[in-house]
Every structure is written in C-alpha cells, then in structure tokens.
TIMAR-940744 format. One record per residue (C-alpha): residue number from 1; residue in three letters; x, y, z. Coordinates in steps of 0.02 Angstrom, whole numbers, plus 50000, padded with zeros to 5 digits. Layout:
! residues N
<atom NUM; "ALA"; <X; Y; Z>>
...
! end
This chain:
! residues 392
<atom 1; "UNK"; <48605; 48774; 50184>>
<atom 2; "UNK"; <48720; 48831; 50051>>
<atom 3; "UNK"; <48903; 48813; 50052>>
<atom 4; "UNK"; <49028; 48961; 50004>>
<atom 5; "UNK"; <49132; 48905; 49851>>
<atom 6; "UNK"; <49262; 48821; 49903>>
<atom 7; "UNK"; <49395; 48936; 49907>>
<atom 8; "UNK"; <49307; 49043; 49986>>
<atom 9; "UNK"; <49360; 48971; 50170>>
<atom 10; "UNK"; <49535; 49022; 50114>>
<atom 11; "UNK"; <49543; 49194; 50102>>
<atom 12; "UNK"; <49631; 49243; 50263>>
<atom 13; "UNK"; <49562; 49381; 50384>>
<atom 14; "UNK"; <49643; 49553; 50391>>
<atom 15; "UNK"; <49759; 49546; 50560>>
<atom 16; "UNK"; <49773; 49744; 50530>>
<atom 17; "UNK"; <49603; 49766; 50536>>
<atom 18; "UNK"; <49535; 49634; 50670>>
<atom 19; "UNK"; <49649; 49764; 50798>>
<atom 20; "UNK"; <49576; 49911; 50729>>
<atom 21; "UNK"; <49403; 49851; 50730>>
<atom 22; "UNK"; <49448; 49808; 50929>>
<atom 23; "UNK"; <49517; 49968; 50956>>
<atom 24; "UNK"; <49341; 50062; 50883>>
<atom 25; "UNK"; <49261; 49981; 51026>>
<atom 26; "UNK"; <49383; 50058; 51167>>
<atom 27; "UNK"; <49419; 50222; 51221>>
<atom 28; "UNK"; <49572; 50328; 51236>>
<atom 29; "UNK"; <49672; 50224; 51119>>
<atom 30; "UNK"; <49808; 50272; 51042>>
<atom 31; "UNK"; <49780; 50230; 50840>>
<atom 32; "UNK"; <49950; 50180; 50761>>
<atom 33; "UNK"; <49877; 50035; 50674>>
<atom 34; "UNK"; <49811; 50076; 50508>>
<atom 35; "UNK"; <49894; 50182; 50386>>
<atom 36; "UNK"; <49763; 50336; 50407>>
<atom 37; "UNK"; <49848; 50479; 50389>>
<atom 38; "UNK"; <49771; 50608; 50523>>
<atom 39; "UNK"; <49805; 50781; 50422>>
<atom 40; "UNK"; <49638; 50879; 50387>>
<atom 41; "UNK"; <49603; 50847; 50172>>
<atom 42; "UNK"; <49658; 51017; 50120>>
<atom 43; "UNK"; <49520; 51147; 50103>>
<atom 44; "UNK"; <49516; 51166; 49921>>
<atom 45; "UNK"; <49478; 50974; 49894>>
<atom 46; "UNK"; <49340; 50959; 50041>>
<atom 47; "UNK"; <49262; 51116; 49945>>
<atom 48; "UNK"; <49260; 51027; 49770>>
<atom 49; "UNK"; <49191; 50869; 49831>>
<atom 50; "UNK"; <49054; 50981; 49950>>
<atom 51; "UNK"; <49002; 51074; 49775>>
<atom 52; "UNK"; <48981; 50905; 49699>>
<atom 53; "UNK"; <48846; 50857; 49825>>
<atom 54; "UNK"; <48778; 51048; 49827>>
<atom 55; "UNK"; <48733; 51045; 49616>>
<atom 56; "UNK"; <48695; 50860; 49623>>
<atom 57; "UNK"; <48831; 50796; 49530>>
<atom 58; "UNK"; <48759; 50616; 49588>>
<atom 59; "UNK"; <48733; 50526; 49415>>
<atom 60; "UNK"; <48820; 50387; 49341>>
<atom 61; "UNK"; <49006; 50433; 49275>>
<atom 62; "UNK"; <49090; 50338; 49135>>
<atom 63; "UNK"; <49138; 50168; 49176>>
<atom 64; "UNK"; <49337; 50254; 49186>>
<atom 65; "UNK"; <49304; 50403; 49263>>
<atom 66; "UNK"; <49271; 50581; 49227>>
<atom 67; "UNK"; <49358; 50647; 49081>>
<atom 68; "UNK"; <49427; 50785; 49181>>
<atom 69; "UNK"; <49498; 50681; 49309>>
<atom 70; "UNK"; <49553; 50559; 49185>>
<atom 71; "UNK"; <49653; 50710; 49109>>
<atom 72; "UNK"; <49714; 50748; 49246>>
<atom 73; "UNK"; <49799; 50587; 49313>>
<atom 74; "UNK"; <49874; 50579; 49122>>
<atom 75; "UNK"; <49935; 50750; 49165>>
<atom 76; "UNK"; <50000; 50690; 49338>>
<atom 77; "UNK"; <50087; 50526; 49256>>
<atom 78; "UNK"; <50207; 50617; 49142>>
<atom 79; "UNK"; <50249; 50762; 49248>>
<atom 80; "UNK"; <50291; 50660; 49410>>
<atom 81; "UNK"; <50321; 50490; 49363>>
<atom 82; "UNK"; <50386; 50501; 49185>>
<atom 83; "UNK"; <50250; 50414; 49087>>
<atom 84; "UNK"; <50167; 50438; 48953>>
<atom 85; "UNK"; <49987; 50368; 48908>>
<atom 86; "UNK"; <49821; 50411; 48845>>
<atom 87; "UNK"; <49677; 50426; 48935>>
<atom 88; "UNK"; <49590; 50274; 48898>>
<atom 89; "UNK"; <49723; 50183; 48985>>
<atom 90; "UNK"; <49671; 50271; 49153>>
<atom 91; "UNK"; <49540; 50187; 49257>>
<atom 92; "UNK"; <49489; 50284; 49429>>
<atom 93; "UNK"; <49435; 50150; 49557>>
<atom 94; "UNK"; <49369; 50149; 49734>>
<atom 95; "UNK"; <49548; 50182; 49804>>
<atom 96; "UNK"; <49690; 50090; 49769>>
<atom 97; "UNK"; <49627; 49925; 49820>>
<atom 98; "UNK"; <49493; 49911; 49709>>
<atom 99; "UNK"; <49636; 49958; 49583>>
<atom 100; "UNK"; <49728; 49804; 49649>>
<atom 101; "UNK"; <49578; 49708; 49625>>
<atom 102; "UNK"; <49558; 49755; 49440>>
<atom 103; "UNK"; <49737; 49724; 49409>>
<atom 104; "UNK"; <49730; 49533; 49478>>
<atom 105; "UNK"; <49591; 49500; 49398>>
<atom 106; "UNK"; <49668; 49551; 49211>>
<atom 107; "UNK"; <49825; 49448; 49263>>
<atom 108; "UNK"; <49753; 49270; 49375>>
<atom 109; "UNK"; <49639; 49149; 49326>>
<atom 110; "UNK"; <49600; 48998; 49470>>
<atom 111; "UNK"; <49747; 48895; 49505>>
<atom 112; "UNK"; <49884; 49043; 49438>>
<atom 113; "UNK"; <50006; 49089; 49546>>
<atom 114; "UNK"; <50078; 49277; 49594>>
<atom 115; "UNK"; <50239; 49329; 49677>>
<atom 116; "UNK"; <50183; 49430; 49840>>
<atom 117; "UNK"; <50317; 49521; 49957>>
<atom 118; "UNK"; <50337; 49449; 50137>>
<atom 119; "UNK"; <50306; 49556; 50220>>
<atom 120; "UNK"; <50197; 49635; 50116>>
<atom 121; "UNK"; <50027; 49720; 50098>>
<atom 122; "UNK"; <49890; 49598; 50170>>
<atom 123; "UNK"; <49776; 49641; 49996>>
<atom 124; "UNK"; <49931; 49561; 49889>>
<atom 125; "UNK"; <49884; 49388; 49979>>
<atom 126; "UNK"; <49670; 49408; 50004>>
<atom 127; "UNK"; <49614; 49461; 49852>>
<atom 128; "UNK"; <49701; 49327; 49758>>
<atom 129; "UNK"; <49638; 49207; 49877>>
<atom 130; "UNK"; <49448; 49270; 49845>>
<atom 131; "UNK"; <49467; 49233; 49654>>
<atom 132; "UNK"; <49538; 49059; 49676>>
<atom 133; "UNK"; <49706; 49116; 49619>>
<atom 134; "UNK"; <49864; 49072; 49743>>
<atom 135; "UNK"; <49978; 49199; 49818>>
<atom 136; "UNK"; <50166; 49133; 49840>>
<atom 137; "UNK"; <50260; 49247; 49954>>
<atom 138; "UNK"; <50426; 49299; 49919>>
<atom 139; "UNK"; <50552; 49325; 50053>>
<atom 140; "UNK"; <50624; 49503; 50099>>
<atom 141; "UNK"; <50759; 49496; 50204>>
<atom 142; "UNK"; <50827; 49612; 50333>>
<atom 143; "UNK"; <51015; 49548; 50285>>
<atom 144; "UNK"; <50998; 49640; 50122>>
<atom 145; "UNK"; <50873; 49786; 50149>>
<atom 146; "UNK"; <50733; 49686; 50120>>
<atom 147; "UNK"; <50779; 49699; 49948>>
<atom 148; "UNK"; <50712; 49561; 49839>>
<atom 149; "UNK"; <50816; 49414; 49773>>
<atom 150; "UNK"; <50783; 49407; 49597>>
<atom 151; "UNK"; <50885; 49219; 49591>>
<atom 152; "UNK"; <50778; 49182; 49723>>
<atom 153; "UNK"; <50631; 49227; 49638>>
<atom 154; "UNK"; <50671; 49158; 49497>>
<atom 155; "UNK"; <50667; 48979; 49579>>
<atom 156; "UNK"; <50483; 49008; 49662>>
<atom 157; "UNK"; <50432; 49023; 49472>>
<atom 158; "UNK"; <50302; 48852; 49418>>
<atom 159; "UNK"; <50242; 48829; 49249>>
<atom 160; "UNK"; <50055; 48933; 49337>>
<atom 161; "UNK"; <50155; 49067; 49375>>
<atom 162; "UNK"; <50086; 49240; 49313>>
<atom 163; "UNK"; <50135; 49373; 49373>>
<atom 164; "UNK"; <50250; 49488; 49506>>
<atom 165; "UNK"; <50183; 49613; 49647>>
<atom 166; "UNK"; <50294; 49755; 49664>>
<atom 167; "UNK"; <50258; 49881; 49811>>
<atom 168; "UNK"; <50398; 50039; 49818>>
<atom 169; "UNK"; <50374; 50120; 49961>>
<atom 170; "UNK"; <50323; 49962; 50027>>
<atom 171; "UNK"; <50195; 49941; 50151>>
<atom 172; "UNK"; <50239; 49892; 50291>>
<atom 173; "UNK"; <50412; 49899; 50287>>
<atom 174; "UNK"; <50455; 50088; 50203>>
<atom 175; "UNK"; <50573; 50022; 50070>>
<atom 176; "UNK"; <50606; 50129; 49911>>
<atom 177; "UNK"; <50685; 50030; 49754>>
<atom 178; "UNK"; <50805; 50122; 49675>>
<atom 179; "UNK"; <50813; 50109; 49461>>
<atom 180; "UNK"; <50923; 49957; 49459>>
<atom 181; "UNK"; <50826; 49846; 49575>>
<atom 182; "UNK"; <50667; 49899; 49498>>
<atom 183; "UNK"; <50763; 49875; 49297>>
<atom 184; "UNK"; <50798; 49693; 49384>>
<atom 185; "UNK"; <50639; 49655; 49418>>
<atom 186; "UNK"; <50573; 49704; 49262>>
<atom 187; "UNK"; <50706; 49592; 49170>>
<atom 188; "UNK"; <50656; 49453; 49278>>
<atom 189; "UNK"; <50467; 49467; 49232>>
<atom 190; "UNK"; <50508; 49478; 49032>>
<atom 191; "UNK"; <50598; 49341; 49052>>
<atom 192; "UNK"; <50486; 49218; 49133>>
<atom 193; "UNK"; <50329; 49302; 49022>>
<atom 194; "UNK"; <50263; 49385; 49195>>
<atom 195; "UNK"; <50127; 49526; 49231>>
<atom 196; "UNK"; <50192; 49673; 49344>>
<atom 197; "UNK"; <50066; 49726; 49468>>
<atom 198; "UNK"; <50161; 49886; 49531>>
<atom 199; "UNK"; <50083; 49974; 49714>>
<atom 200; "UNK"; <50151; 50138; 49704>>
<atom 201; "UNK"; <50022; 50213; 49847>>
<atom 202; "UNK"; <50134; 50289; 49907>>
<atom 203; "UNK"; <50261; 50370; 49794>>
<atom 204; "UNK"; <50253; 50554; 49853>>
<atom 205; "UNK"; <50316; 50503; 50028>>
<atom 206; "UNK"; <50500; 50463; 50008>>
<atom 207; "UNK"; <50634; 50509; 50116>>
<atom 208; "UNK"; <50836; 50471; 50034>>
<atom 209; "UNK"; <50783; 50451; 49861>>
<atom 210; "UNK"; <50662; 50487; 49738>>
<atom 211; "UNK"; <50511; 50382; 49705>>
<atom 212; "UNK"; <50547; 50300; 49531>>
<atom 213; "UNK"; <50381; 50223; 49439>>
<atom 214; "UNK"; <50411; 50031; 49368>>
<atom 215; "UNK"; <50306; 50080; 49217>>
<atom 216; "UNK"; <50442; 50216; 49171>>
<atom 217; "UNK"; <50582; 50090; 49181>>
<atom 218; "UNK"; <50497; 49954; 49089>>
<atom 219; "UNK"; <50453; 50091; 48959>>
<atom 220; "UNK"; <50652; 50120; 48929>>
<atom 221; "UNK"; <50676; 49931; 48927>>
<atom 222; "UNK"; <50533; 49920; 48805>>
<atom 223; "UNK"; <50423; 49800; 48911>>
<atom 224; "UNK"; <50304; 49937; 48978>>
<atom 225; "UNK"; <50147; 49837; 48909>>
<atom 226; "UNK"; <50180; 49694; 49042>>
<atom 227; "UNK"; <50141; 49848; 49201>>
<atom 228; "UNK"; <49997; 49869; 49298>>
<atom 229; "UNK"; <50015; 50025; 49382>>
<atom 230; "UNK"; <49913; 50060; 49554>>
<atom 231; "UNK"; <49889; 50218; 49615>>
<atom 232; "UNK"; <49789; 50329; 49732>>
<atom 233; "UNK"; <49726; 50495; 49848>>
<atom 234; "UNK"; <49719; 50388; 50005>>
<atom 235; "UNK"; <49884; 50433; 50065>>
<atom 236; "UNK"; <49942; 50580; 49993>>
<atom 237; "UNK"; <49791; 50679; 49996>>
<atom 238; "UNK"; <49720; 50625; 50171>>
<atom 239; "UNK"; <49569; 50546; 50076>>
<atom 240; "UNK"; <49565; 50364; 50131>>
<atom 241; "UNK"; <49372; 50376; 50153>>
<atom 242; "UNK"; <49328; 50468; 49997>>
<atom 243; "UNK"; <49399; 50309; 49898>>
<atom 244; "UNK"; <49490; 50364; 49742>>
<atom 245; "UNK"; <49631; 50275; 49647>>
<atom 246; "UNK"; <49665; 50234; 49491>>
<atom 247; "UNK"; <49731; 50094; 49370>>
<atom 248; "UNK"; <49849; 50101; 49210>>
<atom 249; "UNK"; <49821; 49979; 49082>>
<atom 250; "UNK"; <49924; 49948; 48943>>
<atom 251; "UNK"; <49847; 50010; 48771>>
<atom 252; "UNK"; <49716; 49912; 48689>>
<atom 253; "UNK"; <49626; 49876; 48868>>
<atom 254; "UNK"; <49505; 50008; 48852>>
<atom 255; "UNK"; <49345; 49852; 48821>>
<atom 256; "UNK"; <49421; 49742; 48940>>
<atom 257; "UNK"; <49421; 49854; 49063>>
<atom 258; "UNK"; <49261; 49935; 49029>>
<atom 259; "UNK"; <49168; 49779; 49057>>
<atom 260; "UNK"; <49258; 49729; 49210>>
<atom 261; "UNK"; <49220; 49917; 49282>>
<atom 262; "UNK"; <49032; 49878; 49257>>
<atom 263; "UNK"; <49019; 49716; 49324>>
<atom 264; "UNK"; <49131; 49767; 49491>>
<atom 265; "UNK"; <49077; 49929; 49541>>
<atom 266; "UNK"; <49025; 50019; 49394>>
<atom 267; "UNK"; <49111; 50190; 49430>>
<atom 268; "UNK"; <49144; 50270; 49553>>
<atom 269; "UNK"; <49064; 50425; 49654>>
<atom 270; "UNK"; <49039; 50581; 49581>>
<atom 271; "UNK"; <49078; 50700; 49736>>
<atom 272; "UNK"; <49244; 50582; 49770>>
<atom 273; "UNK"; <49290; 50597; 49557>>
<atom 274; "UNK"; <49274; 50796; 49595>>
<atom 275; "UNK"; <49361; 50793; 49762>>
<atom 276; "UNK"; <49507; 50695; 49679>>
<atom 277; "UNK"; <49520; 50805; 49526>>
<atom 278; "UNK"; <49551; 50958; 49650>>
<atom 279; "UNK"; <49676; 50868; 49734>>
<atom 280; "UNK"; <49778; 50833; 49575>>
<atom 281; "UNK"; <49756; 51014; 49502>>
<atom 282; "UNK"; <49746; 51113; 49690>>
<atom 283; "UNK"; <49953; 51113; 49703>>
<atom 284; "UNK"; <50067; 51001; 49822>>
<atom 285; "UNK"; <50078; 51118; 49971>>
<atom 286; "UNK"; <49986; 51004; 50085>>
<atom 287; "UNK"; <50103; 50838; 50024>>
<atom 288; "UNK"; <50268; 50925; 50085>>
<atom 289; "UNK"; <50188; 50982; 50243>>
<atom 290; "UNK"; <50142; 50812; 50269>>
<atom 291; "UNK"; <50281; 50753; 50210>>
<atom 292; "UNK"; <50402; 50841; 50337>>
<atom 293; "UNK"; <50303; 50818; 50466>>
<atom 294; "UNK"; <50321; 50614; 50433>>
<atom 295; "UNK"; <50491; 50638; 50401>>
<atom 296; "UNK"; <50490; 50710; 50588>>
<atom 297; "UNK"; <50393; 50572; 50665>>
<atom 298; "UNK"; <50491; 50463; 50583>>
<atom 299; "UNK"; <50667; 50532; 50674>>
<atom 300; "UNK"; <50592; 50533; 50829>>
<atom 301; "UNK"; <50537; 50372; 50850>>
<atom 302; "UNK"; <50668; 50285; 50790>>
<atom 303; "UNK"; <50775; 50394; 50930>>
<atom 304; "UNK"; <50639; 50359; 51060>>
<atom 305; "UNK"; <50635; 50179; 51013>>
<atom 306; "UNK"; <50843; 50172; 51013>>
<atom 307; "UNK"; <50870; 50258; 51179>>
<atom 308; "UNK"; <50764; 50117; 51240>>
<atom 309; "UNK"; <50855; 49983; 51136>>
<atom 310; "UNK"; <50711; 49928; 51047>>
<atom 311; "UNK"; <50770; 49883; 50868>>
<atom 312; "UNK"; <50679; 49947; 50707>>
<atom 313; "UNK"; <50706; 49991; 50531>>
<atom 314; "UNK"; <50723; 50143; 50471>>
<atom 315; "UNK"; <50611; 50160; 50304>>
<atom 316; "UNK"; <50665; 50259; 50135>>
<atom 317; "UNK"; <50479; 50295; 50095>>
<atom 318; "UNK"; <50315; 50279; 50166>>
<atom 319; "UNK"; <50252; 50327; 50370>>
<atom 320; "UNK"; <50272; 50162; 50419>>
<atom 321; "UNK"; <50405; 50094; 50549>>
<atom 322; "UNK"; <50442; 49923; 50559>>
<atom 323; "UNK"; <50476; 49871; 50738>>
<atom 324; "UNK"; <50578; 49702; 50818>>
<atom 325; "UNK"; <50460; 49642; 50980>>
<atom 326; "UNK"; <50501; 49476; 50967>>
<atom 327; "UNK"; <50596; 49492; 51142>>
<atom 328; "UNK"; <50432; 49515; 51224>>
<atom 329; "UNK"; <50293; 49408; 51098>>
<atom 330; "UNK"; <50354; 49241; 51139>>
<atom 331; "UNK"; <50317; 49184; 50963>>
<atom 332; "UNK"; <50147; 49246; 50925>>
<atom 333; "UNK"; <50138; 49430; 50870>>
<atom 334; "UNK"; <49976; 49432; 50850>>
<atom 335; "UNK"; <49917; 49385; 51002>>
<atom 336; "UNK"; <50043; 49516; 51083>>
<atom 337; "UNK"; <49956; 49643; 50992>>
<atom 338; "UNK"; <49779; 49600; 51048>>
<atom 339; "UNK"; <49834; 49601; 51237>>
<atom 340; "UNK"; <49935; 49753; 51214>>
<atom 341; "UNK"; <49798; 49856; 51171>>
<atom 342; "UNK"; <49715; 49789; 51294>>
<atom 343; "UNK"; <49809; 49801; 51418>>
<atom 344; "UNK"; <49889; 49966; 51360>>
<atom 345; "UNK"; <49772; 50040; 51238>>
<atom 346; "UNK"; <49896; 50068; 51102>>
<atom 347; "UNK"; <49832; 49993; 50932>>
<atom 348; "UNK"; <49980; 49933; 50831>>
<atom 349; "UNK"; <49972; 49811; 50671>>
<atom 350; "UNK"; <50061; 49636; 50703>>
<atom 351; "UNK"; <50195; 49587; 50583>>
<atom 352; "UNK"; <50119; 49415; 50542>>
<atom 353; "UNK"; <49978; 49527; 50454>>
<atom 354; "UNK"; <50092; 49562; 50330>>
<atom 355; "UNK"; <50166; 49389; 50299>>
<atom 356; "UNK"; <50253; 49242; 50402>>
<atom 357; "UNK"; <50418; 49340; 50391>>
<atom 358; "UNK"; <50336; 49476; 50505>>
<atom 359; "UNK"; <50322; 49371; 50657>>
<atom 360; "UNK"; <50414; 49451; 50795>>
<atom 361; "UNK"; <50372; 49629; 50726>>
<atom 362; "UNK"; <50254; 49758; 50709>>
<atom 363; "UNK"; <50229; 49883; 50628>>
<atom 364; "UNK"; <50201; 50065; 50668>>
<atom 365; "UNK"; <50094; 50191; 50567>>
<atom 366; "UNK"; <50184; 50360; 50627>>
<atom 367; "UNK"; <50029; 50499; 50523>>
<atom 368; "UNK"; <50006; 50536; 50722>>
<atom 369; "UNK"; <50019; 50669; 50830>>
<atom 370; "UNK"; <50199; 50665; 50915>>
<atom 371; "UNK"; <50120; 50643; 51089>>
<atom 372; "UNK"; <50044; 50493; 51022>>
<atom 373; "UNK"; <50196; 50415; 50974>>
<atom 374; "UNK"; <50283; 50471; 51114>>
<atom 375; "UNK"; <50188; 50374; 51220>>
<atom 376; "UNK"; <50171; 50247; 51124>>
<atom 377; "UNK"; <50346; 50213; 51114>>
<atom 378; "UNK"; <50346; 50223; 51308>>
<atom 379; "UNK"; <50239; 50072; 51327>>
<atom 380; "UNK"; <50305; 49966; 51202>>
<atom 381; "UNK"; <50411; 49845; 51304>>
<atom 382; "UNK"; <50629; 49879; 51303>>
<atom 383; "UNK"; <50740; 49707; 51299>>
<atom 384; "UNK"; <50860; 49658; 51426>>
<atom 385; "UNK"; <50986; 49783; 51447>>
<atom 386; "UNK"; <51104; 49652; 51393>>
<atom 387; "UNK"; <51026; 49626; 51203>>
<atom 388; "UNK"; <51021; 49828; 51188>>
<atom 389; "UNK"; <51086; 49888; 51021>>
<atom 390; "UNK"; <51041; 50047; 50876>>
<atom 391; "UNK"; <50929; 50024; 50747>>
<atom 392; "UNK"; <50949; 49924; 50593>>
! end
C-alpha cells in the first residue's frame, strides 16, 4: 500500500477542531470553541449571494476574482487600512485560510523555516507542515503583553529562515499591535531579508486602539513589497461558511499568482464573490452592532470570571478571551477540555491548540449569546480561595 510523503505524518491535528467535531455529536452544548460568530449575515448580503444562485451566476470567475469585488477590496484597502494598490494585486480566496495558504506557499520552499506566534493561530503551524516547510514558534509572553521580542526573534533566525507571521488582533489571545511594535517588526524582517505574512482577520474588531495594517507601515518605511496581507468576510461579516478572503501581493505577482490560483482551487464561488461584494459596498452598520455587542461579552466575562477569581486576559481586539485553568488541568489542557465537555457540555478550545505556551489555558470565543457565557463561566472551575486574584 502506498505511503503518504513523508512529511505528511507531521502535520499536527487541529485541537480546536477535534472538540468541536465532539461537540457536533452532543446535544445542548454550549459552543464557545470556534471563532463562529453567531450574528445572522446581514440581509442585504444573504440577498446578493441568493440572486447569484437565482440568475445562475455559477460559471467559472477569473482566477483573482470578480472585477467588481476586486474593486471593491482596492476600494476597502485605502479607505480603512491606508493602502494603496491595484487590482491585480488582490486575490479573493476561499476565506482567509486559503489566503494563508497562498501566502506560504509564495514565501517556503521544503526545509525553510517561518516565525509563528505561540500562541498563535493553529493554520500558522499546519499548513507549513503540509508543504514540508518548518514552523518555529516564537514566544509571547504574558510578562510583556504578549508582545513579541524582536531580540528574541532575532536569535531564532537560521540561515533557512524566510519569513515572519504577524497576526494583530491575534487569535487566540486578542492582542492589537500598536504602530511602533508593528514599525519593529517590519525593521526586523528588512533586516534579516524576511517575508511578512500579516493575518489581519480580524481588524474591524478592536477595542482601545485602532487596527493599524503592517502593509501601511512597511509602505512608509519603504519595504511594503516584503507584505503578504491576509484578509477576510469570515469574521466581520458573519460569513465563515460562505468562504471569502482575500490576498495582497506585492506588484509584479499578478502570473505567479494566477497559476498558483488554478492549480489550488481555481476561483472561488460565484454566489460567495457576490455575497462578499455586498458586504463590502452594503455599509458597516452590522460590524458596530457586532462590535458592541463583543465589546459587552467581553466585560462581562472577564467580571464573571474575576468575581470567581479565575484569571484571564483582557484582549485589545478580537472576541476571543484567553483564560488561566491550569489550577484545575493538572498539566494537560487538552485532555481537560475533552472531559469538560463531557462532563459539562461546554465546548471550549485548549490552549495547547494554539502552541506549547498555551498549556494551562483556554481560550474562549465570546460571538455567544450572554446566557451562554454566563453559564459557561459558571462551570468553569474557581481556584482555591487562597490563589484568588483580578485579571491580568
């Protein structure tokens, strides 16, 4: 019988989605595990993608996309995020991940090596894993805002290294970069020759500070052609199943990119390219609702989890809290979180999914209704009275 390539064996399984694939085979659980936001997609966009389907708008699109959506996102990019780029540098994708994909694939061959956060979005390890490339993790640490290190960085840099994942708002962990971290990082990359793969899923959920777009810094520190930007509808539009994201490309990657569109998924759907494009032309009204109502979540669990003296971290961006357990997971999260929902039916993602660092965490997608994470929070298990302190 045939043996995978060897790598193959290598690529490590999702721990966010082997609880949620649990969960789908329980009842009455309580889904805080994957970052699905539960909002209704806003009328106007269901409408646009149900018209598609309706006039049989089921061909083939261009290998990038629509040329009205492609418009659009160019549109999008200067308005909100400050840059500026033609439309042949826009590539819509099957979400955000199949954005991710295209970008490691420019950047790694087999052997290279990427900086990945730790914790940090399980993709950012797998997919380089699947294309024989290695993923070296990169510490943040609570003690300073899980902020990167760029000295430390700079010393997990080999001679195969090739490029730099940077995710603000960070998934899991809700952290927002400000300007000067992000102008660090960019320095750092010019100077050791790196690629910039830059997650920015989900910029339109921030909470202290505005989002600010790595491709806008590196443009002012003229090293914008080392970015590859990420971006998608998942999040802020509610339209994680309809798969829409998109990639930005330097100039000049307009064959490069074309080929690699054909041979991965050639494009992609015609009722999702029309349900995006009335997402990014319908208005924001639907973001800020959502994105009070996350910022309301977000205050009340951290007060729910505080009067119980359960320690977390309050994010800057994102739905996501992250969550300290380790009083009660005796060294293996993940197994915790298998017997909690369970025992308790309350799906949460284990910290070790996102990286060794994340052991004795998880993490908590708060796009729920309040009575979810009310009770929730109620189950998770409180320290010793003695070890009770306030959030991080």
């Amino acid at each position: 019988m045939p043996r995978p390539a060897p790598h193959i064996p290598g690529v490590p399984e999702s721990g966010t989605r082997r609880i949620f694939e649990l969960a789908l085979t329980l009842d009455d659980v309580v889904m805080l595990v994957v970052g699905e936001p539960d909002d209704p997609v806003a009328p106007h966009i269901r409408a646009a993608a149900q018209a598609a389907w309706e006039r049989d708008d089921t061909d083939y699109a261009p290998n990038g996309g629509i040329a009205a959506l492609r418009r659009a996102i160019t549109a999008k990019l200067a308005r909100e995020n400050d840059v500026s780029v033609d439309v042949e540098q826009v590539w819509v994708t099957v979400g955000g991940t199949q954005a991710l994909a295209q970008a490691f694939t420019i950047a790694l061959g087999p052997g290279d090596e990427v900086l990945v956060p730790d914790p940090g979005y399980t993709t950012f390890t797998m997919y380089p894993r699947s294309i024989a490339a290695v993923p070296v993790p990169y510490p943040l640490r609570p003690s300073r805002g899980f902020v990167p290190d760029v000295e430390e960085l700079a010393r997990l840099v080999t001679p195969r290294t090739r490029a730099i994942v940077v995710n603000s708002p960070s998934n899991p962990l809700g952290v927002v970069f400000d300007e000067d971290v992000i102008a660090s990082l960019v320095v750092f990359a010019a100077d050791h020759d790196l690629w910039i793969i830059s997650d920015e899923v989900y910029e339109h959920f921030t909470w202290d500070a505005p989002h600010v777009s790595t491709a806008a810094v590196a443009a002012r520190l003229g090293e914008q052609d080392r970015v590859l930007s990420v971006f998608s509808t998942s999040k802020s539009h509610a339209l994680t199943g309809a798969r829409v994201g998109w990639l930005v490309v330097p100039p000049g990657y307009g064959p490069t990119m074309r080929a690699l569109q054909e041979s991965m998924i050639a494009c992609a759907g015609m009722p999702d390219q029309h349900a995006a494009l009335a997402a990014l032309e319908g208005g924001d009204a639907h973001i800020r609702a959502a994105r009070e109502r996350y910022r309301r979540h977000i205050s009340l669990a951290t007060e729910l989890l505080d009067a119980r003296g359960i320690r977390s971290h309050r994010p800057g961006g994102a739905f996501y809290l992250w969550v300290d357990v380790s009083h009660a997971t005796e060294g293996d999260v993940a197994a915790w979180a298998e017997r909690f929902l369970l025992d308790e039916r309350v799906a949460v993602a284990p910290g070790t999914a996102f990286g060794r660092a994340g052991e004795g965490s998880i993490r908590l997608c708060l796009a729920a209704s309040e009575d979810d994470i009310r009770r929730a929070v109620a189950l998770l298990p409180a320290p010793d009275p003695a070890a009770i302190g306030g959030s991080e």
